[in-house]
C-alpha positions in Angstrom: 12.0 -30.3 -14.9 11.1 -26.5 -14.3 9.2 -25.5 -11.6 5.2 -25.0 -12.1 4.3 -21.4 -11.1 1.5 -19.4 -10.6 1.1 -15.7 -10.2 -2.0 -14.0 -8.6 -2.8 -10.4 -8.8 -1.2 -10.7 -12.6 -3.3 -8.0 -14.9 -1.4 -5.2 -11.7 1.5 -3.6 -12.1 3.5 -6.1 -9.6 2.0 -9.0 -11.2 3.1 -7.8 -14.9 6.1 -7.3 -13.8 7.0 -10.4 -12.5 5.2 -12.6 -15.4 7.8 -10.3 -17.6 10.6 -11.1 -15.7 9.4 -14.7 -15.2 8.7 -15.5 -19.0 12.4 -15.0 -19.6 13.8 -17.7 -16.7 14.8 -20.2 -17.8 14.6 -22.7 -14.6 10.5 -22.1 -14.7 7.2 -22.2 -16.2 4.2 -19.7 -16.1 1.5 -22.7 -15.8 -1.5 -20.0 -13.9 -2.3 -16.5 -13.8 -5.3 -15.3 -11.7 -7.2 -11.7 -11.5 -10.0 -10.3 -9.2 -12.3 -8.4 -11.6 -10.8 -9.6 -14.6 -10.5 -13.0 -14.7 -12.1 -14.4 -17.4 -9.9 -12.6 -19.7 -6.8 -12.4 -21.6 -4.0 -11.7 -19.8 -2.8 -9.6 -22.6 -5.6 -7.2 -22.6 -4.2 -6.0 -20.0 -0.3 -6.6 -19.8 -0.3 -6.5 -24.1 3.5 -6.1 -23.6 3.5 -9.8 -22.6 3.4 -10.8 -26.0 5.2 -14.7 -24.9 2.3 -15.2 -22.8 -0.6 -14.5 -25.0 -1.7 -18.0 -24.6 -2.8 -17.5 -21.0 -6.3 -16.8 -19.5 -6.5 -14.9 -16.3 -8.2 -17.7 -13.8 -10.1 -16.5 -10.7 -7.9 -16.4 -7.4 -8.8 -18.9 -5.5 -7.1 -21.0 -2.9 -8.1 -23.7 -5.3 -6.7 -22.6 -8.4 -3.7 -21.8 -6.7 -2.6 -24.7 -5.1 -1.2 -27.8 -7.1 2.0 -25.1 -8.2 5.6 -26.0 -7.3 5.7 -21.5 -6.8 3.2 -18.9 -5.7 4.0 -15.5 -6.3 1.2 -13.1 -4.4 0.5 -9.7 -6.3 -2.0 -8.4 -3.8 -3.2 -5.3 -2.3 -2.4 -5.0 1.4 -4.4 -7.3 3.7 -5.6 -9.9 1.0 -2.8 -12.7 1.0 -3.1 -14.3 4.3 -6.5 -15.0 3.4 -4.8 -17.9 0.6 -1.5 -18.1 2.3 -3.3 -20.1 4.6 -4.8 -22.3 2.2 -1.3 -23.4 0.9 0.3 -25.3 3.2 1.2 -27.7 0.8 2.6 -25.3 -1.8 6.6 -25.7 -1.6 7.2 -22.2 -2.2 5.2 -19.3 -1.5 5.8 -15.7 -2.3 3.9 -12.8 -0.9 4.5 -9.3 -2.6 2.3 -7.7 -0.4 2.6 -6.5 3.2 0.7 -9.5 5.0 3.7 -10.9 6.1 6.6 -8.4 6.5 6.1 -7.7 10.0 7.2 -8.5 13.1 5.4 -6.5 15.5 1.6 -7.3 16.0 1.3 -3.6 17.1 2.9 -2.4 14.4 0.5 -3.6 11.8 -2.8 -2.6 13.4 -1.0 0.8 13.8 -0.1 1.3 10.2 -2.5 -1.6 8.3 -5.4 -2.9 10.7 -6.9 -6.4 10.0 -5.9 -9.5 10.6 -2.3 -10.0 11.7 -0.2 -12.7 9.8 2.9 -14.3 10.9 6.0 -12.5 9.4 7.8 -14.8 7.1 11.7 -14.4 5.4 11.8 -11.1 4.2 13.1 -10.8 0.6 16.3 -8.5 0.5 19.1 -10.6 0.2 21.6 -7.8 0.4 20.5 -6.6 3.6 23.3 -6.9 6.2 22.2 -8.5 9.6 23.9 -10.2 12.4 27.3 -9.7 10.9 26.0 -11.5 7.6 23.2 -10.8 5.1 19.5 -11.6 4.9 20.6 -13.7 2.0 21.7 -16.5 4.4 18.0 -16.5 5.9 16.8 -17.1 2.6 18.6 -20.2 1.8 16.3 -22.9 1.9 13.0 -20.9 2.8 9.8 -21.7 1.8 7.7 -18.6 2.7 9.2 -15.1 1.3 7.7 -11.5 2.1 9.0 -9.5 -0.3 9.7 -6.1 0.7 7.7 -2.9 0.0 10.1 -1.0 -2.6 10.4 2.1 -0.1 11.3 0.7 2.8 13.8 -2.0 1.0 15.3 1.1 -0.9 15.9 3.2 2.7 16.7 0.3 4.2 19.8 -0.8 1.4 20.7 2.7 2.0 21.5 3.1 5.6 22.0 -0.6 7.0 25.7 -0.5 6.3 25.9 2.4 8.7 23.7 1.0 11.2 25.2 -2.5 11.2 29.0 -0.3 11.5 28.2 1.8 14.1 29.1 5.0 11.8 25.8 6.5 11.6 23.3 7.7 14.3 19.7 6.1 13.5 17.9 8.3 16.1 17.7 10.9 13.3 17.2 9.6 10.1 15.6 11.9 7.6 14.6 10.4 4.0 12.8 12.5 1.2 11.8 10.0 -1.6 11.0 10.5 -5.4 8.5 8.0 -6.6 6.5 6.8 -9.5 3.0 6.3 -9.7 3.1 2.6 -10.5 4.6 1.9 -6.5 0.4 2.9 -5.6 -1.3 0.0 -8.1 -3.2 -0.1 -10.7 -6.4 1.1 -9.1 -8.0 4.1 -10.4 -6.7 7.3 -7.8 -7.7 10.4 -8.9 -4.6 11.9 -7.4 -2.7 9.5 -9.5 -4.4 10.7 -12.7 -2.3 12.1 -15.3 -3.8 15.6 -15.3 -3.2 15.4 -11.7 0.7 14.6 -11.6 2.4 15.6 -14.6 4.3 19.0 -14.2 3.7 18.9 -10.3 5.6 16.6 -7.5 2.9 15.6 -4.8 4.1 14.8 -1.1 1.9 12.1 0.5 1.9 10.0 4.0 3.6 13.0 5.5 4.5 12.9 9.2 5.3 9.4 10.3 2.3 7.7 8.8 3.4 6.2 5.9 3.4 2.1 6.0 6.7 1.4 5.2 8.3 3.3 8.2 7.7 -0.3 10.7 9.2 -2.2 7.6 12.2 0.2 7.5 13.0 0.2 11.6 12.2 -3.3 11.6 15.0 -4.1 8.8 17.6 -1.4 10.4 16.8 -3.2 13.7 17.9 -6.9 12.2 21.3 -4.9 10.8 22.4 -4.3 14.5 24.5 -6.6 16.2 22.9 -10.0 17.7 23.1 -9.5 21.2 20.6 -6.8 20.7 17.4 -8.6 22.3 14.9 -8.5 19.3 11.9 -7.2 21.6 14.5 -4.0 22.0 16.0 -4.0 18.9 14.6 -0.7 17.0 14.4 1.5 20.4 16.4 4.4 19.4 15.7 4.0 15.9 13.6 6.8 14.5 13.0 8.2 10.7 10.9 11.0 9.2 9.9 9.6 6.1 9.0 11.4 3.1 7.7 10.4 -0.3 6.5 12.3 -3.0 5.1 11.3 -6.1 6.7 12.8 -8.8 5.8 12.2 -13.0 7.8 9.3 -13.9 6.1 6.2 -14.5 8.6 3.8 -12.4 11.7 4.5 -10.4 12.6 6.0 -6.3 15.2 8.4 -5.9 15.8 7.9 -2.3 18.0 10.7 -0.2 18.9 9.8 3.0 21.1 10.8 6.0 21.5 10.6 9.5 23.9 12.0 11.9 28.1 10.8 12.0 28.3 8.8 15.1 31.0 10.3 17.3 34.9 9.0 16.2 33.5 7.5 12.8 36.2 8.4 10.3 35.3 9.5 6.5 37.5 6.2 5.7 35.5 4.3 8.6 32.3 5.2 7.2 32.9 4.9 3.2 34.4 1.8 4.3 31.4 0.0 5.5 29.3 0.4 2.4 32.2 -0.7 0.3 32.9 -3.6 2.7 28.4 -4.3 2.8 28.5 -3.9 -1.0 31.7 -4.6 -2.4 30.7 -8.0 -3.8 27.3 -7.4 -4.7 25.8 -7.6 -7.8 22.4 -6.0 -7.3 23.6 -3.1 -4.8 26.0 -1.3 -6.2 28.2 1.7 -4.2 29.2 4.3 -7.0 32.8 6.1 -6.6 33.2 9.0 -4.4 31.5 11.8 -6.1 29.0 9.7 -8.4 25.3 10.1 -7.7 22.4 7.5 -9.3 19.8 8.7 -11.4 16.4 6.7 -11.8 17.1 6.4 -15.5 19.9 4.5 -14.6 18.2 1.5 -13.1 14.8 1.4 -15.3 14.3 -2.1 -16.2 17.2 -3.6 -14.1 17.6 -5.3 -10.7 19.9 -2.8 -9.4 20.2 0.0 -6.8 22.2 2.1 -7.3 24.0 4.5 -4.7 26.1 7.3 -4.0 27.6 8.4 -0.9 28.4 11.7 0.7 30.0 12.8 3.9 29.0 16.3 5.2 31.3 17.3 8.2 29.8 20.8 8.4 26.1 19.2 8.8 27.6 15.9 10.5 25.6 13.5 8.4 26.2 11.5 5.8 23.7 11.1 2.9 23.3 8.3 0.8 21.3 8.9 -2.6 19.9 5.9 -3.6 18.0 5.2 -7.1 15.7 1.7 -8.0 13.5 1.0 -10.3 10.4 0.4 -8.0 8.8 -2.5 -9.5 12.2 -4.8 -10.5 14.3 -4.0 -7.2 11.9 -2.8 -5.5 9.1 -5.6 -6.1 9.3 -8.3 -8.6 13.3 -8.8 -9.4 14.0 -8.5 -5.4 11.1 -11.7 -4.9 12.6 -14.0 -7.9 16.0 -13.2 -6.9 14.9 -14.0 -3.0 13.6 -17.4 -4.8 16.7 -18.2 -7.2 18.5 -18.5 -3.5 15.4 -20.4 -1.7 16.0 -23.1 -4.3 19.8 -23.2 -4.7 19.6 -21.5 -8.1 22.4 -18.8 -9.3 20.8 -15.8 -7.9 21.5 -13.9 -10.7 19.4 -16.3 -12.8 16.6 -14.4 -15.0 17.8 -11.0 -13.4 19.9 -8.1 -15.2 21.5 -5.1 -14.4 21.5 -3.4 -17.6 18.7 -0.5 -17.4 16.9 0.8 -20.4 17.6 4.1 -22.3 17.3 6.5 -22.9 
């Protein structure tokens, strides 16, 4: 019997993308999709790519129209799950693609978000290395998943290994990021108009204010060992964060390096990516010398990333390259929820991109 799902926030870019992804897993059945503003109509007026699911009416989001699903996925803007979250306790499954519930610290979010705090629930990066495991053995079993924001899981994929190691320095991260359009929504920007992006790369959230910079200590923090007490766990961890929009439609291209920690080898510190990602399907370590593009990963569940050593800077750098609404959003929640229910993760997932 497949599982009954629903999908709020599905005529956005998250939402699309998961009902895409979704309509081709075999293990479930798109039963409800609900809109804001444009409930009332046909989902494919606005996802007409989405020809499978033509059938489908876009519902209001309501707590009520939401519950009675075996699986909730949440395609929200920031600050507007928790408000049906709470609503469906009985729900087996719930989803959220927003930020509501990635963080830890209460702090934290009414630094970087404001509004009501929501408890943090299993955060959705299986790959993730923490406590001398992964995040994917947290996820085993769970019934409430925050799916990461697609910056701060792509930052965090690529520096963890060194964290959890010991081979890298996180007191001075530095990460300049590439990024599509589609990572800011659907809503109308006019920074995010066409006129105003193509031909040009736009910085943004410069200077330690972007939101995904809690998410990124917070999932560097788990990667260190377990004796760290979790109330100390990302003092010393600190990262200037830069993104910049840049005119492709989809896709980061994440460069990233901090400091060699004193007596780490070049073998010690290839070594622990290799031994993080070695068996991975979704995070894959390219040989010595091989860097990711984003056209590489458009379409797929995969990161992608290269590593470098650089002995006369002392860093390393790790270039990492997603496709920002698969990895990044939607692929990362349904893989998270191919493990929550004992599925093969890889179920509904790919890692062929699309070119050219």
């Amino acid at each position: 019997m497949p599982y009954q799902v629903a999908v709020s926030g599905a005529s956005g870019y998250a939402g699309g993308e998961l009902l895409r992804l979704l309509a081709a897993h075999p293990d479930v059945v798109i039963r409800t999709v609900t809109a804001h503003s444009n409930a009332g109509q046909p989902l494919v007026a606005h996802q007409p790519h989405l020809r499978s699911l033509a059938h489908l009416t876009l519902q209001e989001t309501t707590p009520e129209t939401l519950a009675g699903h075996d699986i909730v996925f949440l395609a929200l803007p920031h600050g507007q799950s928790g408000q049906y979250t709470d609503a469906l306790a009985d729900t087996p499954l719930v989803i959220d693609c927003g930020a509501d519930h990635r963080l830890e610290s209460v702090s934290a979010w009414d630094h970087f978000y404001g509004g009501d705090f929501h408890e943090a629930w299993t955060y959705g990066v299986p790959e993730l290395p923490v406590d001398g495991g992964t995040q994917r053995d947290r996820i085993v079993g769970a019934t409430r998943i925050a799916a990461p924001g697609c910056n701060a899981s792509t930052v965090s994929l690529s520096l963890a290994p060194g964290v959890a190691a010991g081979v890298i320095d996180p007191s001075d991260i530095v990460s300049v990021l590439a990024v599509g359009p589609s990572g800011a929504g659907k809503s109308l920007k006019t920074n995010l108009l066409a006129s105003e992006i193509l031909g040009s790369a736009n910085p943004y959230a410069v200077g330690g204010t972007h939101r995904h910079i809690p998410e990124i200590r917070q999932a560097l923090a788990a990667a260190r060992s377990a004796s760290t007490a979790p109330e100390t766990a990302d003092e010393g961890i600190r990262i200037s964060f830069t993104p910049v929009i840049v005119p492709m439609a989809r896709g980061i291209l994440a460069t990233s390096s901090a400091p060699i920690a004193p007596g780490a080898t070049d073998a010690d510190i290839r070594g622990a990516w290799e031994a993080a990602y070695g068996n991975e399907t979704f995070v894959q370590l390219l040989p010595e010398g091989d860097f990711p593009r984003t056209a590489d990963v458009l379409g797929a569940n995969t990161a992608l990333m290269g590593l470098a050593i650089d002995r006369a800077a002392n860093r390393v750098v790790v270039v990492t390259a997603l496709d920002n609404l698969v990895k990044g959003t939607a692929g990362a929640a349904i893989q998270s929820m191919n493990i929550a229910l004992g599925l093969p993760e890889a179920t509904g997932l790919t890692v062929n991109g699309v070119a050219p």
